[in-house]
PDB file of N, H, CA, C and O in Angstrom:
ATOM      1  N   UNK A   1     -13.444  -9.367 -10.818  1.00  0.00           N
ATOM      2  CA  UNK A   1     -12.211 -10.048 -10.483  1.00  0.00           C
ATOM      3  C   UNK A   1     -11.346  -9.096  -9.646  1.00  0.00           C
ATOM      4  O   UNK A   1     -10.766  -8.129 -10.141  1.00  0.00           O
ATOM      5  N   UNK A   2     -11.303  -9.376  -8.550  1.00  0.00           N
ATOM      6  H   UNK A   2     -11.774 -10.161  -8.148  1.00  0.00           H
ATOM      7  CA  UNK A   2     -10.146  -8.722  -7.406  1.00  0.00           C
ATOM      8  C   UNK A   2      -8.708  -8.379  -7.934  1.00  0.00           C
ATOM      9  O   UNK A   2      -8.033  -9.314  -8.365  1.00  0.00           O
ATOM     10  N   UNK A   3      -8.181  -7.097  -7.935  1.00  0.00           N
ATOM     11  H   UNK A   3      -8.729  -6.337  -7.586  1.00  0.00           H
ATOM     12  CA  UNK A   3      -6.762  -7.011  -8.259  1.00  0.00           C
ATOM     13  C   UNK A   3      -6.033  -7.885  -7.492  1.00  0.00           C
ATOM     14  O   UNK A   3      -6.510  -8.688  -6.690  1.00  0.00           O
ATOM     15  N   UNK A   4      -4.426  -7.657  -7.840  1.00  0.00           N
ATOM     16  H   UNK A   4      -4.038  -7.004  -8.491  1.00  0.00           H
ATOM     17  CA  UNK A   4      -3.578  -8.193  -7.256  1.00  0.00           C
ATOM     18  C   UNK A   4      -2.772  -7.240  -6.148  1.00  0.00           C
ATOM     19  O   UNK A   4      -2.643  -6.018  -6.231  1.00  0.00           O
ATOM     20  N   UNK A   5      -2.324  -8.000  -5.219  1.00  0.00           N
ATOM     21  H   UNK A   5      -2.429  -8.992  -5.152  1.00  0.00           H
ATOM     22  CA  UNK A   5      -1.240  -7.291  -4.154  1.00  0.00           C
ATOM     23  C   UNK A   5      -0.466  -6.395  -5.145  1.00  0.00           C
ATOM     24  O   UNK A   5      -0.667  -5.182  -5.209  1.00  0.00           O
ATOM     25  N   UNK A   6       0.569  -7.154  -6.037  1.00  0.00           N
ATOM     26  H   UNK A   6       0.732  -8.139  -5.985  1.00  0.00           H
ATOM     27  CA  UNK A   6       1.458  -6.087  -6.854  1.00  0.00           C
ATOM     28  C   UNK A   6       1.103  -4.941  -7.705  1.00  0.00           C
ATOM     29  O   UNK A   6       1.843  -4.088  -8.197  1.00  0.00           O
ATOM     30  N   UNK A   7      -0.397  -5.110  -7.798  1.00  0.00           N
ATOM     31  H   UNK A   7      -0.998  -5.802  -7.398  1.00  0.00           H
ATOM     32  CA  UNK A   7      -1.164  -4.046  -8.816  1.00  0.00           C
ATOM     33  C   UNK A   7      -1.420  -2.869  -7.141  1.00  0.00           C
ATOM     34  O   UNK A   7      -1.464  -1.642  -7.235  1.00  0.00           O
ATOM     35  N   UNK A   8      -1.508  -3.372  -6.235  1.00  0.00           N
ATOM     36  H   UNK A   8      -1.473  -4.368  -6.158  1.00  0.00           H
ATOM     37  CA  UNK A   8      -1.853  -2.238  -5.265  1.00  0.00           C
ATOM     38  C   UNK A   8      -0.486  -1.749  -4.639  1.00  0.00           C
ATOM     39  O   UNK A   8      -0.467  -0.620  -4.148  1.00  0.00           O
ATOM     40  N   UNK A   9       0.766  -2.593  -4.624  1.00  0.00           N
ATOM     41  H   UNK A   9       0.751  -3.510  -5.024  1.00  0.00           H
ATOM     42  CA  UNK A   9       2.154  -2.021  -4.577  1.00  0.00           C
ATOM     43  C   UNK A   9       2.496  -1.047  -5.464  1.00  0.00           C
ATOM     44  O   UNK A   9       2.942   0.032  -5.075  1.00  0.00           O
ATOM     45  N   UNK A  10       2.309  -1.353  -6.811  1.00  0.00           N
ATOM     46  H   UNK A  10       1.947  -2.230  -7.127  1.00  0.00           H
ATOM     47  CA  UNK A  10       2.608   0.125  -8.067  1.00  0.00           C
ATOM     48  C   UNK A  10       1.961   1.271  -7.840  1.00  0.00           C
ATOM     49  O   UNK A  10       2.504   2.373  -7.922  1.00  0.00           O
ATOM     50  N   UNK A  11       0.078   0.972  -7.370  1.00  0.00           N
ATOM     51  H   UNK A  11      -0.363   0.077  -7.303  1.00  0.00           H
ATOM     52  CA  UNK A  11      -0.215   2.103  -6.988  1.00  0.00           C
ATOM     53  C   UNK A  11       0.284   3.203  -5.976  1.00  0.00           C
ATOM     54  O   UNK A  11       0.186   4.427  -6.064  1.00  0.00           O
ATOM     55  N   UNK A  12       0.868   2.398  -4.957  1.00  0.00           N
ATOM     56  H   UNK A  12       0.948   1.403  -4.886  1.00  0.00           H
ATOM     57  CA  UNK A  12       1.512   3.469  -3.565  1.00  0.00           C
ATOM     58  C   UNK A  12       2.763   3.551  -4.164  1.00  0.00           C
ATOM     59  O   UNK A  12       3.137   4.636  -3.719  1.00  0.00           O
ATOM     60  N   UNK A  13       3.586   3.184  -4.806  1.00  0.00           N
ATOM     61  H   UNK A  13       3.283   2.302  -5.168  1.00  0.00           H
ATOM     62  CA  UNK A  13       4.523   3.625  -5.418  1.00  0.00           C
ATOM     63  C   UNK A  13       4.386   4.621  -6.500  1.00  0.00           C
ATOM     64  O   UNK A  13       5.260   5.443  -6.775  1.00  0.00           O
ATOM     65  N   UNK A  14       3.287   4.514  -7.082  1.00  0.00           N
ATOM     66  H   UNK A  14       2.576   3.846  -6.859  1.00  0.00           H
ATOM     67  CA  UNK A  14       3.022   5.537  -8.144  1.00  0.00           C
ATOM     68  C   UNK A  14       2.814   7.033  -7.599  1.00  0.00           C
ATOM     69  O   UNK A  14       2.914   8.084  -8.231  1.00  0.00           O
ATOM     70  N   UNK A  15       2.480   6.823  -6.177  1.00  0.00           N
ATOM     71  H   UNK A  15       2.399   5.969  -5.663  1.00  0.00           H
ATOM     72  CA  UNK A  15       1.802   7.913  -5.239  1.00  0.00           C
ATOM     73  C   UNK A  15       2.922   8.828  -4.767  1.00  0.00           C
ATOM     74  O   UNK A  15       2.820  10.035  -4.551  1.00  0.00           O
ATOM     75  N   UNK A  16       4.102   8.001  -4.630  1.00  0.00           N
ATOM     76  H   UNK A  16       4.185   7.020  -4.806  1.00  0.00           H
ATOM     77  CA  UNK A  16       4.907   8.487  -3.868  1.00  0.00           C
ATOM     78  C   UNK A  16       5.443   7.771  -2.707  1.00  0.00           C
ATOM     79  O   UNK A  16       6.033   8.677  -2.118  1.00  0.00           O
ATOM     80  N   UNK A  17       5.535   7.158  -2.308  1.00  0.00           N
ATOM     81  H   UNK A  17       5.056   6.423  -2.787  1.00  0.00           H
ATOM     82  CA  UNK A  17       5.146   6.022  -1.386  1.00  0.00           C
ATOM     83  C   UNK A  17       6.579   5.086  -1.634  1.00  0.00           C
ATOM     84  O   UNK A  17       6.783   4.701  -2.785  1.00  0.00           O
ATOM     85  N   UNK A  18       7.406   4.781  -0.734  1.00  0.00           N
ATOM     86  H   UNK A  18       7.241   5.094   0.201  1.00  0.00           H
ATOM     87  CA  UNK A  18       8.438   3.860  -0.377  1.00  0.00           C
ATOM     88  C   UNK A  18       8.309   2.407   0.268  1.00  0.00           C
ATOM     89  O   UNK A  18       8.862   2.361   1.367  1.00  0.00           O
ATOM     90  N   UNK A  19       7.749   1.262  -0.115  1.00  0.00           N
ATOM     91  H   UNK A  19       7.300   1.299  -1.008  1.00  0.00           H
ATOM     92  CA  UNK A  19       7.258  -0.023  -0.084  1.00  0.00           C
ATOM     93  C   UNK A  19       8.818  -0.559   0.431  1.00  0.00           C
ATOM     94  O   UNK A  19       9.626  -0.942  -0.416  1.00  0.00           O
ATOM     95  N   UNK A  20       9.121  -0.549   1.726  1.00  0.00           N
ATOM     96  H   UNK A  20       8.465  -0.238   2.413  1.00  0.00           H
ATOM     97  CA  UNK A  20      10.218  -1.842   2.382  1.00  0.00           C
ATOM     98  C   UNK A  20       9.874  -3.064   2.842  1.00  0.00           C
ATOM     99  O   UNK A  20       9.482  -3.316   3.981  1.00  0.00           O
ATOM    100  N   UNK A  21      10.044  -3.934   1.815  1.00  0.00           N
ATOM    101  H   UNK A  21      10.362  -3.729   0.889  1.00  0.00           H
ATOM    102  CA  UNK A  21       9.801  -5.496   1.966  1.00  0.00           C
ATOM    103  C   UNK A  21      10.878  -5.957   2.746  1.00  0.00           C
ATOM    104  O   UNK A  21      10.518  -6.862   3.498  1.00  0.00           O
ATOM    105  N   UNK A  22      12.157  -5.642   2.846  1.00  0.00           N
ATOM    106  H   UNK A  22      12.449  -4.907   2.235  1.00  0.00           H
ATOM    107  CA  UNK A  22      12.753  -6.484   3.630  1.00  0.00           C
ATOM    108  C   UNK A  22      12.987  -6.533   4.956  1.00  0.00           C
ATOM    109  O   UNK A  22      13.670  -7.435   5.440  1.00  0.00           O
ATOM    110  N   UNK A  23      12.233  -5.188   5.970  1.00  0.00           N
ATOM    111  H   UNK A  23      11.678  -4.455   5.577  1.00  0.00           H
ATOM    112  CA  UNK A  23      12.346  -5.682   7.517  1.00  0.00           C
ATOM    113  C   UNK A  23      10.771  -5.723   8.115  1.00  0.00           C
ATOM    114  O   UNK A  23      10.435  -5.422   9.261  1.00  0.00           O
ATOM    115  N   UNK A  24       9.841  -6.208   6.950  1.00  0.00           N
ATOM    116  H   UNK A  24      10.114  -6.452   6.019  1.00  0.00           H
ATOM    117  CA  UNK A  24       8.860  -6.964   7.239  1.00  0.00           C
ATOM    118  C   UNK A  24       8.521  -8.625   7.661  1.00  0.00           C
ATOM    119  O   UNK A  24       9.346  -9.450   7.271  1.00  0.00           O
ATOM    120  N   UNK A  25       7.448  -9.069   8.367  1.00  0.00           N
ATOM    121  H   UNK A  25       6.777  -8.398   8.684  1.00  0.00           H
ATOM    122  CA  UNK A  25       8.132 -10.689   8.616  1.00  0.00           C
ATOM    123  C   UNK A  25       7.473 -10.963   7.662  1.00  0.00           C
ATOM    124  O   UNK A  25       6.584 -10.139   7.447  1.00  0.00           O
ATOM    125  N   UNK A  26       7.561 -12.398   6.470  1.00  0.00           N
ATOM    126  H   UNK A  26       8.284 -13.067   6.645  1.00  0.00           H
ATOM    127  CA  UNK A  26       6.703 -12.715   5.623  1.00  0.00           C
ATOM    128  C   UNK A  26       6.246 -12.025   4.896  1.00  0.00           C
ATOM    129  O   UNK A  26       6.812 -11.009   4.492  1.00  0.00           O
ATOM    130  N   UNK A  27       4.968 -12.446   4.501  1.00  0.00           N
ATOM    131  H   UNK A  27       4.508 -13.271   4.830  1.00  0.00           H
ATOM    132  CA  UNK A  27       4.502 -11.649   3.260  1.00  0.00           C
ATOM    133  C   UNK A  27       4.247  -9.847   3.629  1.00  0.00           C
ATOM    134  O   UNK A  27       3.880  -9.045   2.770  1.00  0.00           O
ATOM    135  N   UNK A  28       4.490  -9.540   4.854  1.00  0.00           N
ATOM    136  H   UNK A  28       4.787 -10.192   5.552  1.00  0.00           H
ATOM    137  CA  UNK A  28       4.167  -7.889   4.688  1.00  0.00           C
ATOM    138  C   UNK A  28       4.973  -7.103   4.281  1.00  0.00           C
ATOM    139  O   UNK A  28       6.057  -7.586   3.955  1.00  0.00           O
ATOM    140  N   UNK A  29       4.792  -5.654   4.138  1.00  0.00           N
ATOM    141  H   UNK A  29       3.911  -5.262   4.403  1.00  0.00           H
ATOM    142  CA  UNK A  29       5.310  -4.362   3.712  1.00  0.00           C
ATOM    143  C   UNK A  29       5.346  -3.673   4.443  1.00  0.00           C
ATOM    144  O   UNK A  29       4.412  -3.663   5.244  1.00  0.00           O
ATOM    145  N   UNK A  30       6.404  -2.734   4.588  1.00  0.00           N
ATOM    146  H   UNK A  30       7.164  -2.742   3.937  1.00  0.00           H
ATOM    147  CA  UNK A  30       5.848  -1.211   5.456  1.00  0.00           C
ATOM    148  C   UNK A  30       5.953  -0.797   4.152  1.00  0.00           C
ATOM    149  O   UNK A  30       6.686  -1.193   3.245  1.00  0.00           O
ATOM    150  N   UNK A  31       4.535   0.643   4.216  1.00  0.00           N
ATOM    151  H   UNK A  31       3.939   0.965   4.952  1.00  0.00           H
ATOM    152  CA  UNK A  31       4.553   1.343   3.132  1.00  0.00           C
ATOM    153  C   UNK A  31       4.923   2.839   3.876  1.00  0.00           C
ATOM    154  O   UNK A  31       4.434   3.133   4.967  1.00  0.00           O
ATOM    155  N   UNK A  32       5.686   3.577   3.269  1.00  0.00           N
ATOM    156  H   UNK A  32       6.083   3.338   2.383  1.00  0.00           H
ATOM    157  CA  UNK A  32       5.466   5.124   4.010  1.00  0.00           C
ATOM    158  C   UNK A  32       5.739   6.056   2.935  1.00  0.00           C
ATOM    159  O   UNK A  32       6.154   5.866   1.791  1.00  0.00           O
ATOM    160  N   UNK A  33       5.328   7.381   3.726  1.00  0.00           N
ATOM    161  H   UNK A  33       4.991   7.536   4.655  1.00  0.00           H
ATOM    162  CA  UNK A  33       5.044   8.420   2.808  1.00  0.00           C
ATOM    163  C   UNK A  33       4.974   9.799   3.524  1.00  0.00           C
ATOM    164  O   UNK A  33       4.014  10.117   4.225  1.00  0.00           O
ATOM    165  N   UNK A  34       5.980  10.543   3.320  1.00  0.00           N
ATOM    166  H   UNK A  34       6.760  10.285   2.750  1.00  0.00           H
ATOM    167  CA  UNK A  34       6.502  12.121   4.044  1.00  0.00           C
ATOM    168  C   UNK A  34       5.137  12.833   3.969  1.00  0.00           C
ATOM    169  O   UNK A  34       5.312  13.874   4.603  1.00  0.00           O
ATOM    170  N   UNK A  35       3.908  12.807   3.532  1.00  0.00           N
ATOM    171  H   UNK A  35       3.766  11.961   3.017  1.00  0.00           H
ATOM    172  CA  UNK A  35       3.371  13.989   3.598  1.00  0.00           C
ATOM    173  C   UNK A  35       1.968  12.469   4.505  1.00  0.00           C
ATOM    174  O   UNK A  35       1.244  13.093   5.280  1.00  0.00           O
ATOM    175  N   UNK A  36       1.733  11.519   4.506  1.00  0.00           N
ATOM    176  H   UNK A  36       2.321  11.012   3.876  1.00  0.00           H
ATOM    177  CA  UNK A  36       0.693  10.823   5.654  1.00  0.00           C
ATOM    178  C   UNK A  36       1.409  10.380   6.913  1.00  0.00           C
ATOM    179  O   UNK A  36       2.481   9.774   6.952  1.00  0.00           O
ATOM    180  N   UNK A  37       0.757  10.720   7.811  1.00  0.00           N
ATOM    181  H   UNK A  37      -0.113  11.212   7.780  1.00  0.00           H
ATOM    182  CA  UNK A  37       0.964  10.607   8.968  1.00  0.00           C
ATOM    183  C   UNK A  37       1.502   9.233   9.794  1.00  0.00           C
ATOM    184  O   UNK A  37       1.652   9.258  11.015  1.00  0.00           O
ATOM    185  N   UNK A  38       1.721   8.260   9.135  1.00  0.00           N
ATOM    186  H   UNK A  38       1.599   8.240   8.142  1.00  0.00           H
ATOM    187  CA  UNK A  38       1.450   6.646  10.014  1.00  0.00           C
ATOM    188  C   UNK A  38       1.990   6.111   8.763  1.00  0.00           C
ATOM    189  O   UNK A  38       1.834   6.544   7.621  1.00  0.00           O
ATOM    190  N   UNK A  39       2.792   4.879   9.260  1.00  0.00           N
ATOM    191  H   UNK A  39       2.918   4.528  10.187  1.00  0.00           H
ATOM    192  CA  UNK A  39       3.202   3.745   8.337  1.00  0.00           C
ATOM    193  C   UNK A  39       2.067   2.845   8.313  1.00  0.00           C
ATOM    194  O   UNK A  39       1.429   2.661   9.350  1.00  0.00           O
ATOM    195  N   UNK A  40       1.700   2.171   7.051  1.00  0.00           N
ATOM    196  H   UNK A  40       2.219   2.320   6.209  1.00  0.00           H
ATOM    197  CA  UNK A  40       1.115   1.514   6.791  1.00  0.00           C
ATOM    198  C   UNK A  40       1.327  -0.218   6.278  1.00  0.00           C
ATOM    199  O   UNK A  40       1.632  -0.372   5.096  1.00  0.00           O
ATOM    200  N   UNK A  41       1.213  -1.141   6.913  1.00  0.00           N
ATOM    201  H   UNK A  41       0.965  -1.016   7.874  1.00  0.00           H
ATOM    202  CA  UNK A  41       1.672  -2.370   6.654  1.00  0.00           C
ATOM    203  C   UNK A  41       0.904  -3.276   5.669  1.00  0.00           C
ATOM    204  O   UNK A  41      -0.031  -3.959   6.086  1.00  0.00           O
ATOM    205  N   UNK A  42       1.235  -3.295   4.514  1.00  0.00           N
ATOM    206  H   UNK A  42       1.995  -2.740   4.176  1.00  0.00           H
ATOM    207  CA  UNK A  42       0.381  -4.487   3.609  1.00  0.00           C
ATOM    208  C   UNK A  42       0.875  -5.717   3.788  1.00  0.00           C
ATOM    209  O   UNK A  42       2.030  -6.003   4.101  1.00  0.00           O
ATOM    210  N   UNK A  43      -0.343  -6.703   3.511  1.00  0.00           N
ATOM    211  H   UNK A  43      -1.282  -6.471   3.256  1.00  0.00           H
ATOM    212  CA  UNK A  43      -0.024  -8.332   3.599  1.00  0.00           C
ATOM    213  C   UNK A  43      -0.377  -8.590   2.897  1.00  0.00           C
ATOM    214  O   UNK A  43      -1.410  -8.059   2.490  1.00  0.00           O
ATOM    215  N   UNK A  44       0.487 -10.024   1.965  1.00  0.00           N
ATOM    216  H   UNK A  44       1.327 -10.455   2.296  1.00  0.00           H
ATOM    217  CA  UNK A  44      -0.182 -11.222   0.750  1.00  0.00           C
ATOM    218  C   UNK A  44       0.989 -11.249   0.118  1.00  0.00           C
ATOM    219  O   UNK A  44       1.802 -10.350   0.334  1.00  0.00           O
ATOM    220  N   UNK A  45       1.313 -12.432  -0.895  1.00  0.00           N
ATOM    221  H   UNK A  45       0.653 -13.162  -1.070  1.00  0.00           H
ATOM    222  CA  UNK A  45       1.805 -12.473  -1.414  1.00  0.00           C
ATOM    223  C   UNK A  45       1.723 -11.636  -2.795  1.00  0.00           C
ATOM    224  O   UNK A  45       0.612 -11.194  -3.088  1.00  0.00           O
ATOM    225  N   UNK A  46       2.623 -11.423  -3.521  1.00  0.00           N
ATOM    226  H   UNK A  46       3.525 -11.782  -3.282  1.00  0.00           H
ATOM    227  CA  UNK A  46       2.612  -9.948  -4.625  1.00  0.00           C
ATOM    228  C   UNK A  46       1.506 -10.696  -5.599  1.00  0.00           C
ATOM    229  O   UNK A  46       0.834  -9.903  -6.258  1.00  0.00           O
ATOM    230  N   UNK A  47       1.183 -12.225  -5.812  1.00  0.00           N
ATOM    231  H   UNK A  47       1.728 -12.869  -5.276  1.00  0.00           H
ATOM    232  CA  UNK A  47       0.225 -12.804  -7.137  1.00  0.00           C
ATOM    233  C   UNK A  47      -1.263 -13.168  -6.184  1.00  0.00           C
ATOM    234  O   UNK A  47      -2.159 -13.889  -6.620  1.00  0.00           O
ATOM    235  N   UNK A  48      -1.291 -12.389  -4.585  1.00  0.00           N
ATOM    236  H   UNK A  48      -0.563 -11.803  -4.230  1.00  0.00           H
ATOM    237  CA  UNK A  48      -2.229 -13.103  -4.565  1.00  0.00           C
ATOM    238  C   UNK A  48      -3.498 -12.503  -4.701  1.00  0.00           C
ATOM    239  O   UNK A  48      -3.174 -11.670  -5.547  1.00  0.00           O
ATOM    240  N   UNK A  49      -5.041 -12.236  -4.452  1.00  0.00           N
ATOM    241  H   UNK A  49      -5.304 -12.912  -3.764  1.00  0.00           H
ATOM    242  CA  UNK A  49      -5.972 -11.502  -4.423  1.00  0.00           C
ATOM    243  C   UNK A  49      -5.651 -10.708  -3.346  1.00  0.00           C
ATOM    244  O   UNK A  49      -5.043 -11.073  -2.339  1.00  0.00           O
ATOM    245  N   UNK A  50      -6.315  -8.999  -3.726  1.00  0.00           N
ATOM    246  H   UNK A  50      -6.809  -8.703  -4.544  1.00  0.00           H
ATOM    247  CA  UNK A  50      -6.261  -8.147  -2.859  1.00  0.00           C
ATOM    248  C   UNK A  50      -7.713  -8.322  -1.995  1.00  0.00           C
ATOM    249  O   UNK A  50      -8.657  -8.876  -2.560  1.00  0.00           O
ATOM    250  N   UNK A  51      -7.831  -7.902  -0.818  1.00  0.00           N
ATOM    251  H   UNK A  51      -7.065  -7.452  -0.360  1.00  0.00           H
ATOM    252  CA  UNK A  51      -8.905  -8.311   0.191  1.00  0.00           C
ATOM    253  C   UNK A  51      -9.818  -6.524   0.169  1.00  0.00           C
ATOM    254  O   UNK A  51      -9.159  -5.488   0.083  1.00  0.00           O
ATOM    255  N   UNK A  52     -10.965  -6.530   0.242  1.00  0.00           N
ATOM    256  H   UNK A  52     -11.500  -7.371   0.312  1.00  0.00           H
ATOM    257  CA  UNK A  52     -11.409  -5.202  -0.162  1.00  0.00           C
ATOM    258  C   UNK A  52     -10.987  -4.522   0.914  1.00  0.00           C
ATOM    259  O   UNK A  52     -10.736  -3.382   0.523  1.00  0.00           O
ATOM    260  N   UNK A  53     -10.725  -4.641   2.352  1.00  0.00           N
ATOM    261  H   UNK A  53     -10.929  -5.567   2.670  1.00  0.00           H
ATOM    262  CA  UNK A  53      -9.921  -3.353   3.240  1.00  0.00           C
ATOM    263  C   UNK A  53      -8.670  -3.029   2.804  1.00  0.00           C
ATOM    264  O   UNK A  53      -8.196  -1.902   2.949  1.00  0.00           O
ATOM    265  N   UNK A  54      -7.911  -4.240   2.103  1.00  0.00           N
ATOM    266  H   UNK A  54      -8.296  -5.156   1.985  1.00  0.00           H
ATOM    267  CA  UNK A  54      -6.754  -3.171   1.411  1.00  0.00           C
ATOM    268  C   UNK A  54      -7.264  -2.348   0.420  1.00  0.00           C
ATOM    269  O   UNK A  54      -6.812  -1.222   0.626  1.00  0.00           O
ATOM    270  N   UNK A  55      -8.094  -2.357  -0.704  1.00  0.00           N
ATOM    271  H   UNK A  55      -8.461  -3.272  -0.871  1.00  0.00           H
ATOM    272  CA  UNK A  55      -8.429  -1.881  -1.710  1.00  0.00           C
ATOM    273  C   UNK A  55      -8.851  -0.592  -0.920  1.00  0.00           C
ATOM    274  O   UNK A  55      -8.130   0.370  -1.188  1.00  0.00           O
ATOM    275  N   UNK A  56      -9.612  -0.402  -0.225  1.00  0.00           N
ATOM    276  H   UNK A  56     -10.197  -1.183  -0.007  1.00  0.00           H
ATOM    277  CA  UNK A  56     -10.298   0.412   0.762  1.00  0.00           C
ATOM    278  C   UNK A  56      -9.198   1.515   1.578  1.00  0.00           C
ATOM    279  O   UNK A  56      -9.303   2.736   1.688  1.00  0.00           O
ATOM    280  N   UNK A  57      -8.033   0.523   2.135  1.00  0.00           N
ATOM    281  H   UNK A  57      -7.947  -0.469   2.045  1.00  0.00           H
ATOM    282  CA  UNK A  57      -6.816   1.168   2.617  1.00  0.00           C
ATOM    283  C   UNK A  57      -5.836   1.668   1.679  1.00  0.00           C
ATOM    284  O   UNK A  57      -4.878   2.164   2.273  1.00  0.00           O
ATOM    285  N   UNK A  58      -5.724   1.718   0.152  1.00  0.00           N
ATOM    286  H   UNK A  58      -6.502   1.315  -0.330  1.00  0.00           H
ATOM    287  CA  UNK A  58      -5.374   1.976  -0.754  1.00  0.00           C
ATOM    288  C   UNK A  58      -5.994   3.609  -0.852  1.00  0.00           C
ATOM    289  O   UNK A  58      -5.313   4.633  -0.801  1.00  0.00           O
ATOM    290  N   UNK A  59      -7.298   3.526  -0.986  1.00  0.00           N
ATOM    291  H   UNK A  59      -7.851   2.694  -1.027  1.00  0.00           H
ATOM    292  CA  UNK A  59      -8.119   4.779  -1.714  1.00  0.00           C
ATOM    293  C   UNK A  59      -8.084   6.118  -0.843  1.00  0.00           C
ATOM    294  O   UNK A  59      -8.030   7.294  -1.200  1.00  0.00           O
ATOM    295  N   UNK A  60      -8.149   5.340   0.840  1.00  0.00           N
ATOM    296  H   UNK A  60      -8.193   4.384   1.131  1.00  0.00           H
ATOM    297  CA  UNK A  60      -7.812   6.722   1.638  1.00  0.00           C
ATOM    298  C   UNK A  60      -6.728   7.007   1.684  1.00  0.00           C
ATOM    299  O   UNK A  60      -6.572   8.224   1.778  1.00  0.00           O
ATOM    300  N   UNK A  61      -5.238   6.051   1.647  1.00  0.00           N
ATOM    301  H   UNK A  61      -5.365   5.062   1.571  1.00  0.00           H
ATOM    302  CA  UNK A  61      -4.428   6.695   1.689  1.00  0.00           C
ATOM    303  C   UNK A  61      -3.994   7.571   0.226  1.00  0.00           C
ATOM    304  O   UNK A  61      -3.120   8.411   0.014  1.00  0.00           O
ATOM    305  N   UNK A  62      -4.850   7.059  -0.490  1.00  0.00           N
ATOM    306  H   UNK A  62      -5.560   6.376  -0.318  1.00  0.00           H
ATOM    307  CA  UNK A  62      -4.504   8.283  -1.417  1.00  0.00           C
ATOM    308  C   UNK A  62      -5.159   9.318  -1.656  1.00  0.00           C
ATOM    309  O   UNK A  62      -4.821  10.073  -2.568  1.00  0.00           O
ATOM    310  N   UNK A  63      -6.325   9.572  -0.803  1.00  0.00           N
ATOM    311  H   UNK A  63      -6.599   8.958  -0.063  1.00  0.00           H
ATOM    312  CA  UNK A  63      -6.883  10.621  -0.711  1.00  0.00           C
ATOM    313  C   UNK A  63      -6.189  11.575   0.312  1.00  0.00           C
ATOM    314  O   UNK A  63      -6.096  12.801   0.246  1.00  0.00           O
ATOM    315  N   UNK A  64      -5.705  10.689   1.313  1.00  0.00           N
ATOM    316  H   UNK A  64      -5.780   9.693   1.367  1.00  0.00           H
ATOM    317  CA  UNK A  64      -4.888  11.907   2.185  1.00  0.00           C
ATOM    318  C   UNK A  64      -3.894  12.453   1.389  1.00  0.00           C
ATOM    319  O   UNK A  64      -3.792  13.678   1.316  1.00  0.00           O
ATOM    320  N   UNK A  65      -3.013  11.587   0.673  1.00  0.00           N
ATOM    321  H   UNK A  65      -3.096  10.593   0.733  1.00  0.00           H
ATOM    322  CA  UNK A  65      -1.946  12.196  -0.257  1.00  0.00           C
ATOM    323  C   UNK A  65      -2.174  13.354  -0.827  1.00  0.00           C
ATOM    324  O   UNK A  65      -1.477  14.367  -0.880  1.00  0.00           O
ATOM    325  N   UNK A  66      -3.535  13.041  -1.380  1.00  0.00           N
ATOM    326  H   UNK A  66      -4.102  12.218  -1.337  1.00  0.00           H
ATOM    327  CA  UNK A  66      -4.092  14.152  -2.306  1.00  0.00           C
ATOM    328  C   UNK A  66      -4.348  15.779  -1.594  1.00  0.00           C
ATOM    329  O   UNK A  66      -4.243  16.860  -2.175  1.00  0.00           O
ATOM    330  N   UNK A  67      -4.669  15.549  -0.327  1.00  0.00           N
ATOM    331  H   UNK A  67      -4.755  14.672   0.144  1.00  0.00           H
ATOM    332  CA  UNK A  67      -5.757  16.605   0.217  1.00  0.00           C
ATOM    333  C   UNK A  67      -4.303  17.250   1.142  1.00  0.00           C
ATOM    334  O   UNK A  67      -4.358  18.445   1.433  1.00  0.00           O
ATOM    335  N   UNK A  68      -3.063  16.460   1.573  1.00  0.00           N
ATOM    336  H   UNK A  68      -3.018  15.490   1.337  1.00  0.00           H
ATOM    337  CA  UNK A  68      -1.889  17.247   1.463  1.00  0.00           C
ATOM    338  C   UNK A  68      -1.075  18.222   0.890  1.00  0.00           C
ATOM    339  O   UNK A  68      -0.425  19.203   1.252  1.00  0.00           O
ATOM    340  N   UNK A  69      -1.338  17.607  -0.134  1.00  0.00           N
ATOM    341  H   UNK A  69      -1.866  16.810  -0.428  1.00  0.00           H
ATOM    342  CA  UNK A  69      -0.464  18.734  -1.211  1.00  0.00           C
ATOM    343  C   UNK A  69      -0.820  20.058  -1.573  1.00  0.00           C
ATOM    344  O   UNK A  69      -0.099  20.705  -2.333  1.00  0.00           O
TER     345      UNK A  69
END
């Protein structure tokens, strides 16, 4: 069973990570983060299934997090 959008929002927030929903259009995010290089934009609604390139875009950006510090 596929997580949810909001289960992959807590994670980049858990990371460190600043999620601005409101000067996104619709369902996206900018996600950012002082130590990765590039803003990152998520899409879906927060209840809906996550798509495996986000899941995928989840894991590297937290591997860069990681390999920063």
């Amino acid at each position: 069973m596929p997580r949810k959008i909001s289960e992959l929002i807590k994670d980049y927030i858990k990371a460190g990570a600043t999620v601005d929903e409101s000067s996104g259009k619709g369902s996206h995010r900018k996600i950012k983060h002082p130590n990765y290089p590039s803003m990152m934009i998520l899409s879906g609604k927060a209840g809906a299934d996550a798509k495996k390139y986000q899941e995928r875009d989840l894991k590297n950006f937290l591997t860069q997090i990681e390999n920063a510090d």
